[in-house]
C-alpha positions as YAML, in Angstrom:
chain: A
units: angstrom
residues:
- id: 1
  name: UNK
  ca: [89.72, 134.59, 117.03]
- id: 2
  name: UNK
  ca: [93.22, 133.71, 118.04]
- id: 3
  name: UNK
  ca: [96.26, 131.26, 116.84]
- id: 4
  name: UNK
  ca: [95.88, 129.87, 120.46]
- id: 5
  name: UNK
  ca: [91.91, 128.53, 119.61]
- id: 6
  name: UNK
  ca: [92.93, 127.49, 116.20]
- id: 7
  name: UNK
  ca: [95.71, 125.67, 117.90]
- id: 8
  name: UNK
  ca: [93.62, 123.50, 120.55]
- id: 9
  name: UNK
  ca: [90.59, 122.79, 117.63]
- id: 10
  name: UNK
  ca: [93.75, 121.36, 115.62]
- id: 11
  name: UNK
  ca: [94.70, 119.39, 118.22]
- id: 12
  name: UNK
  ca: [91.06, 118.30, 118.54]
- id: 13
  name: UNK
  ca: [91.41, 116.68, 115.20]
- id: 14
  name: UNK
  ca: [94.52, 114.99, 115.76]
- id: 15
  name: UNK
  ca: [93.07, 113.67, 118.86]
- id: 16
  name: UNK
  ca: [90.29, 111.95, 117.07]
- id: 17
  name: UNK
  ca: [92.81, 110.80, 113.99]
- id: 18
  name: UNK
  ca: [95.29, 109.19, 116.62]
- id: 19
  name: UNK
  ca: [92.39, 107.16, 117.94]
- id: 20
  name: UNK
  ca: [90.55, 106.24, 114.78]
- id: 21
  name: UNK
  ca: [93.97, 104.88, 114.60]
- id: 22
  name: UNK
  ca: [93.82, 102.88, 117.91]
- id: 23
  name: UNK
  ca: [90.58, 101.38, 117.65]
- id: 24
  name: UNK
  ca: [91.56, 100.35, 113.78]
- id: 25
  name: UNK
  ca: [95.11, 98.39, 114.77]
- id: 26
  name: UNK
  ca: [94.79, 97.64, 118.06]
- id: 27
  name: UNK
  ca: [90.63, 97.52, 118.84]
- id: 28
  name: UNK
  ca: [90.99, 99.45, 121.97]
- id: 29
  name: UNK
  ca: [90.72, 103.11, 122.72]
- id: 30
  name: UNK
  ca: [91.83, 105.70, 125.65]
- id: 31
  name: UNK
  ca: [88.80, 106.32, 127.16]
- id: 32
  name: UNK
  ca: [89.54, 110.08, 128.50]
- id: 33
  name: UNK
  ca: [90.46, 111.52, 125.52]
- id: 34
  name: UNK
  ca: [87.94, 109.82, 123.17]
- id: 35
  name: UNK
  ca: [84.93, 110.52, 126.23]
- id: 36
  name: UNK
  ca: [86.25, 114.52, 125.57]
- id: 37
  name: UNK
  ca: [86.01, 113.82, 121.58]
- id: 38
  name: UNK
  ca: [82.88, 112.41, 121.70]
- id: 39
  name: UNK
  ca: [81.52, 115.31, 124.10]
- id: 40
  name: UNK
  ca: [83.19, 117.66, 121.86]
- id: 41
  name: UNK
  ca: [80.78, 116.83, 119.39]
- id: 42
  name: UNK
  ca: [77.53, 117.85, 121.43]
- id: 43
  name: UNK
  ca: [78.89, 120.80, 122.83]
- id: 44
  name: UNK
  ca: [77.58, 123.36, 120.28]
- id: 45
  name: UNK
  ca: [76.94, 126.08, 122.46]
- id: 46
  name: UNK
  ca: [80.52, 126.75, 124.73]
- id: 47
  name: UNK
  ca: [81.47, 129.22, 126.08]
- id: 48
  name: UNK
  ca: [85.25, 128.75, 124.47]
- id: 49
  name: UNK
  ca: [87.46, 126.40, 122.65]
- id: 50
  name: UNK
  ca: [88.72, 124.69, 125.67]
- id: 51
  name: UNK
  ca: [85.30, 124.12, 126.85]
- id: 52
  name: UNK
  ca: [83.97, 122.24, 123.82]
- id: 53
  name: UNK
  ca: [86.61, 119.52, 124.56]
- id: 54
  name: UNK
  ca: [85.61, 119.77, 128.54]
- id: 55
  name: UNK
  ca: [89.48, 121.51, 129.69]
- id: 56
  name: UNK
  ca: [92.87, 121.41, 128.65]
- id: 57
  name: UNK
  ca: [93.14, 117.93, 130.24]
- id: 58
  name: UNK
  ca: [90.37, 116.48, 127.77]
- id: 59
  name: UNK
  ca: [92.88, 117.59, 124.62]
- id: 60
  name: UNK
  ca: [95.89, 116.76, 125.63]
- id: 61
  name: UNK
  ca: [96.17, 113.38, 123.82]
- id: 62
  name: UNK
  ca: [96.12, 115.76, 121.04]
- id: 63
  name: UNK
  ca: [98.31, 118.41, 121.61]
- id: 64
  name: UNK
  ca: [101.01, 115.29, 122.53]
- id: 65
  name: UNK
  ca: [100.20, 113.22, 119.42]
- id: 66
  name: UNK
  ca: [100.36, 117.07, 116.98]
- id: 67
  name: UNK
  ca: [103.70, 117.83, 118.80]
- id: 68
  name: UNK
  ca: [105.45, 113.91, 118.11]
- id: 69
  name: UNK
  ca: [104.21, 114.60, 114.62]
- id: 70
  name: UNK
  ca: [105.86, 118.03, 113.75]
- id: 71
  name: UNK
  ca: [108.85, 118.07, 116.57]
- id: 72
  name: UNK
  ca: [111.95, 118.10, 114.03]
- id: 73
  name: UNK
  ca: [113.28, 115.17, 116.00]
- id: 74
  name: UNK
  ca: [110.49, 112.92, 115.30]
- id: 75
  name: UNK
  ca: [109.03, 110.96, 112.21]
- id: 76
  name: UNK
  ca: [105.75, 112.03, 110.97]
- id: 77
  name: UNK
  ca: [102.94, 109.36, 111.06]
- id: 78
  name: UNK
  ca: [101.25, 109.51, 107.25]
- id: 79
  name: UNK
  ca: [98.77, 107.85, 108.19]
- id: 80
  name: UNK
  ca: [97.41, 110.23, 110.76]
- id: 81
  name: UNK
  ca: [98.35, 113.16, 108.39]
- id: 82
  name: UNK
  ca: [95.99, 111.77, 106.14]
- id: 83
  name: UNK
  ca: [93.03, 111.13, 108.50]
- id: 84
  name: UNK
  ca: [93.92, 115.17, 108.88]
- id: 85
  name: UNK
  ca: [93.98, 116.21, 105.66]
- id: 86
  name: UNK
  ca: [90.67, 113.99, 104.94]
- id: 87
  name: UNK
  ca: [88.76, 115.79, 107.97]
- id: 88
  name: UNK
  ca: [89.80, 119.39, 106.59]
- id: 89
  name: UNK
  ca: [88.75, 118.30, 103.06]
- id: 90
  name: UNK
  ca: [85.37, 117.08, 104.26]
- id: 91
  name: UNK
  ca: [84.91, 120.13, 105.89]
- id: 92
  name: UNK
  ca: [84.88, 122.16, 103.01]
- id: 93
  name: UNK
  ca: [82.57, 119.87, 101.34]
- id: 94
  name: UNK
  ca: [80.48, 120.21, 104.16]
- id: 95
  name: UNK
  ca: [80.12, 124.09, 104.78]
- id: 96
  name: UNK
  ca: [78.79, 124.19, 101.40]
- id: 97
  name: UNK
  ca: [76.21, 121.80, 101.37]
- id: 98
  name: UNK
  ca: [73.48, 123.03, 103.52]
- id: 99
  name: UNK
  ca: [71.28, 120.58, 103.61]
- id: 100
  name: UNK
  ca: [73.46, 118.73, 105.59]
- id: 101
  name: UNK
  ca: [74.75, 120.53, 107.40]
- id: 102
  name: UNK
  ca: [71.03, 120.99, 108.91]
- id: 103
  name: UNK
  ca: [70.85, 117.30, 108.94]
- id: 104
  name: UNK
  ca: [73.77, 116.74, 111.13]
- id: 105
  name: UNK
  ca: [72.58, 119.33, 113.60]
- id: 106
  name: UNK
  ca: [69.45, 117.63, 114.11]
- id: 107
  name: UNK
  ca: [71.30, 114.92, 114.45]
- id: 108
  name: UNK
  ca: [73.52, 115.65, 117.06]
- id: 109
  name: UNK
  ca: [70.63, 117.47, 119.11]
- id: 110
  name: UNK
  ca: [69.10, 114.15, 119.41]
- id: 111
  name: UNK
  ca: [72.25, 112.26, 120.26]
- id: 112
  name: UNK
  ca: [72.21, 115.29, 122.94]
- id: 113
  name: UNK
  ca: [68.82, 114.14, 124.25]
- id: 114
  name: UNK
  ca: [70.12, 110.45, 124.28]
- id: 115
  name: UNK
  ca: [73.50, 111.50, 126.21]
- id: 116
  name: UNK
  ca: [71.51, 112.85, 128.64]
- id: 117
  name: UNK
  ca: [69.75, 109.38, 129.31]
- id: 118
  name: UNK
  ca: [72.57, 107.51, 128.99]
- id: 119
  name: UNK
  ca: [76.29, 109.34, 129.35]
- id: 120
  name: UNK
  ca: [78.07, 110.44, 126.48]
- id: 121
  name: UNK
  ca: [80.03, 107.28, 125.80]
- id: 122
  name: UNK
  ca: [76.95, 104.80, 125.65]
- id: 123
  name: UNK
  ca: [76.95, 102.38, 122.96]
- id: 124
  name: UNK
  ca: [73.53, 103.95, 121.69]
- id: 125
  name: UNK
  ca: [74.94, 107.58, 121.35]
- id: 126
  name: UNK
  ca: [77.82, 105.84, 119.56]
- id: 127
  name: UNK
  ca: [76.21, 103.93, 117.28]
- id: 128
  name: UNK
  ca: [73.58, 107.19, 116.34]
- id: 129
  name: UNK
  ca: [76.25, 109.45, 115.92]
- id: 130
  name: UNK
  ca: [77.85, 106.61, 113.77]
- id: 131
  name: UNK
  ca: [75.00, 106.65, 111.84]
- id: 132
  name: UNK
  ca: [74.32, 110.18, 111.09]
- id: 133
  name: UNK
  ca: [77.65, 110.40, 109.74]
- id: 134
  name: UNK
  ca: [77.34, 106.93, 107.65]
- id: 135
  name: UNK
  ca: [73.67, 109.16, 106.53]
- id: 136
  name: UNK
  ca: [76.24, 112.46, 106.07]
- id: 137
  name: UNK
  ca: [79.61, 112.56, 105.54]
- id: 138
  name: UNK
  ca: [80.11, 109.29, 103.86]
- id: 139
  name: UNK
  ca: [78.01, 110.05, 101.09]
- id: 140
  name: UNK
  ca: [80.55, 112.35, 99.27]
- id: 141
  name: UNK
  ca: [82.37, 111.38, 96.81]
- id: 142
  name: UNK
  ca: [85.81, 111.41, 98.93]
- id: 143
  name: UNK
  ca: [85.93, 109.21, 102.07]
- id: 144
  name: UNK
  ca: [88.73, 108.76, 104.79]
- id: 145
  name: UNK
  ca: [89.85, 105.68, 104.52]
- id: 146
  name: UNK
  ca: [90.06, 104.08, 107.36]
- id: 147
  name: UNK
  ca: [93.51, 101.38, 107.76]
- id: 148
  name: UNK
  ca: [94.10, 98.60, 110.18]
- id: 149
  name: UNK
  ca: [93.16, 94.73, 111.17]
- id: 150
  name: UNK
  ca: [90.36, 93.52, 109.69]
- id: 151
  name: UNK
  ca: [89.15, 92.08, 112.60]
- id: 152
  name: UNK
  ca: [89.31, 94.95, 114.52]
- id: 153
  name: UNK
  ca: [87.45, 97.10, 111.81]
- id: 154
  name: UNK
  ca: [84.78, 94.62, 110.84]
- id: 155
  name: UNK
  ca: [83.60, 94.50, 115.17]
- id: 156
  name: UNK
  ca: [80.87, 96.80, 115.41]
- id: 157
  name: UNK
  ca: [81.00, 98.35, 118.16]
- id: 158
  name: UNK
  ca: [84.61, 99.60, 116.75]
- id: 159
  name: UNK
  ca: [83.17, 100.79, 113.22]
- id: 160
  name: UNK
  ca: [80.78, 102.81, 115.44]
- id: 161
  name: UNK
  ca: [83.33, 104.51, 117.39]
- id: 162
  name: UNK
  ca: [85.95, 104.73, 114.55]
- id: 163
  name: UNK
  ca: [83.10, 106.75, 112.85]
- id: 164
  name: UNK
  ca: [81.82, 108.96, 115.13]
- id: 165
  name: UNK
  ca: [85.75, 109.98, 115.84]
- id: 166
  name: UNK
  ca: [85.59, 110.93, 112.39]
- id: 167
  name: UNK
  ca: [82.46, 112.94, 113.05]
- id: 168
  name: UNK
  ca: [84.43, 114.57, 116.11]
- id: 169
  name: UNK
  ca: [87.65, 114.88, 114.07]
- id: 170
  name: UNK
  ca: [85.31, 117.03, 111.33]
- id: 171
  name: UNK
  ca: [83.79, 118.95, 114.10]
- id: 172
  name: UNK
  ca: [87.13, 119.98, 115.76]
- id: 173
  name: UNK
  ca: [88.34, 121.26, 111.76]
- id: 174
  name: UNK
  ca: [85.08, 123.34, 111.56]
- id: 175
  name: UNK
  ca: [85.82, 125.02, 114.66]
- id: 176
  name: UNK
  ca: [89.55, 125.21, 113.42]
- id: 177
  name: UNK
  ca: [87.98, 127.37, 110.72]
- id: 178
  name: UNK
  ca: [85.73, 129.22, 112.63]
- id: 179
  name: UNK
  ca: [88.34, 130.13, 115.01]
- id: 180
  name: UNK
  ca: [90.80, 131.20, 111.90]
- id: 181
  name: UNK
  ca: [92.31, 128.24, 111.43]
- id: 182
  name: UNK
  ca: [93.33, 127.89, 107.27]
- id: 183
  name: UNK
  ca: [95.51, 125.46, 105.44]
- id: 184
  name: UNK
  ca: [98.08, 128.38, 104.43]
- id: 185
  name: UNK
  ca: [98.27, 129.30, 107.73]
- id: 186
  name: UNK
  ca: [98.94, 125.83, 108.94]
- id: 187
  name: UNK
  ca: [101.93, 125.07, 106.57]
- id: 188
  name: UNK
  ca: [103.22, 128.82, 106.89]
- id: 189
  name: UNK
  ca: [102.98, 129.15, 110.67]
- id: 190
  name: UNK
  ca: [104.14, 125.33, 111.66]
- id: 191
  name: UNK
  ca: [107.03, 126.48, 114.04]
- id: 192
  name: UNK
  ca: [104.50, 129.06, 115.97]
- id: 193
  name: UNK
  ca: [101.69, 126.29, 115.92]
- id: 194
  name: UNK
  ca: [103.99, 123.85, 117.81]
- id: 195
  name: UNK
  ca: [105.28, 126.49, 120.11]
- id: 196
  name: UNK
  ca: [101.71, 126.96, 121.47]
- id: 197
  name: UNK
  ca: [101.07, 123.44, 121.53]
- id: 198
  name: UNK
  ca: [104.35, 122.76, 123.82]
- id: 199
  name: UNK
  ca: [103.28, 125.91, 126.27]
- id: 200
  name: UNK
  ca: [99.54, 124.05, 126.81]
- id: 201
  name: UNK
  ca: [102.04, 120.51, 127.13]
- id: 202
  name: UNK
  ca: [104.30, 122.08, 129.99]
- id: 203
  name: UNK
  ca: [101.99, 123.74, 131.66]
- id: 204
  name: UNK
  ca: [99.79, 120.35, 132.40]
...
């Protein structure tokens, strides 16, 4: 475990926040970045914590939107600090409920199977892992509330991929954890946090 792994599956989740956040106010999406959060999410066996997000390249919608929001010259986005703070709250719900957590991993090995037949991005794979976290995740008591234009959030096909973000954005803060990511550690070791994250930015 390392600062540096913690670091990148932090970024993860800010990736998927910031584009929750596109899809909700302006109904269209980056399509690298939220192809690499999607994949994120089926990649449960990699090798490392670049690798689960494809490279470097596949984050680094991430690591730009975590640096705007903590660089002392810029004005913090609430709004995505919430979608944060609602994925890391999840995930402790999560890690101790079991039962679903076995639920979403049978999940996700059948949106594997369906990836396979149709690329990761394909409106089926989208709409099932939209669905097994509709089945999961929004059942708890506490839900991210999702902000924007109404006619952006009642299309389907955007509810579909605003939620399975969220299922990305949850999957990135359990790997944060894994990888010894904590909320102490996040509010004590900002400064060192964004230092990493602007080596990975000038180095690609």
């Amino acid at each position: 475990m390392s600062i540096e792994d913690s670091t990148l599956a932090l970024a993860g989740a800010f990736q998927a926040a910031v584009l929750v956040k596109q899809i909700a106010h302006k109904g269209l999406v980056d399509q690298a970045p939220f192809e690499a959060s999607i994949q994120s999410i089926l990649m449960t066996d990699a090798p490392s914590t670049e690798a689960v997000f494809g490279d470097i390249e596949g984050l680094l919608l991430g690591l730009k939107t975590f640096n705007t929001q903590f660089d002392s010259q810029s004005q913090n986005d609430l709004m995505l600090m919430r979608y944060v703070w609602g994925m890391i709250f999840l995930e402790r719900k999560l890690i101790k409920n079991p039962t679903m957590l076995n639920t979403l991993t049978q999940g996700i090995d059948r949106a594997k199977q369906q990836a396979d037949m149709y690329g990761t991005t394909h409106q089926n794979v989208i709409a099932n892992l939209a669905n097994l976290y509709s089945q999961t995740l929004s059942t708890f008591d506490y839900r991210i509330q999702v902000t924007g234009e109404i006619r952006f959030l009642e299309n389907e096909a955007n509810a579909n991929k605003i939620r399975a973000l969220l299922l990305a954005g949850i999957r990135a803060t359990v790997l944060w954890r894994q990888k010894g990511g904590t909320r102490l550690q996040f509010l004590l070791s900002r400064k060192k946090i964004l230092r990493i994250v602007q080596h990975y930015l000038n180095h690609h």
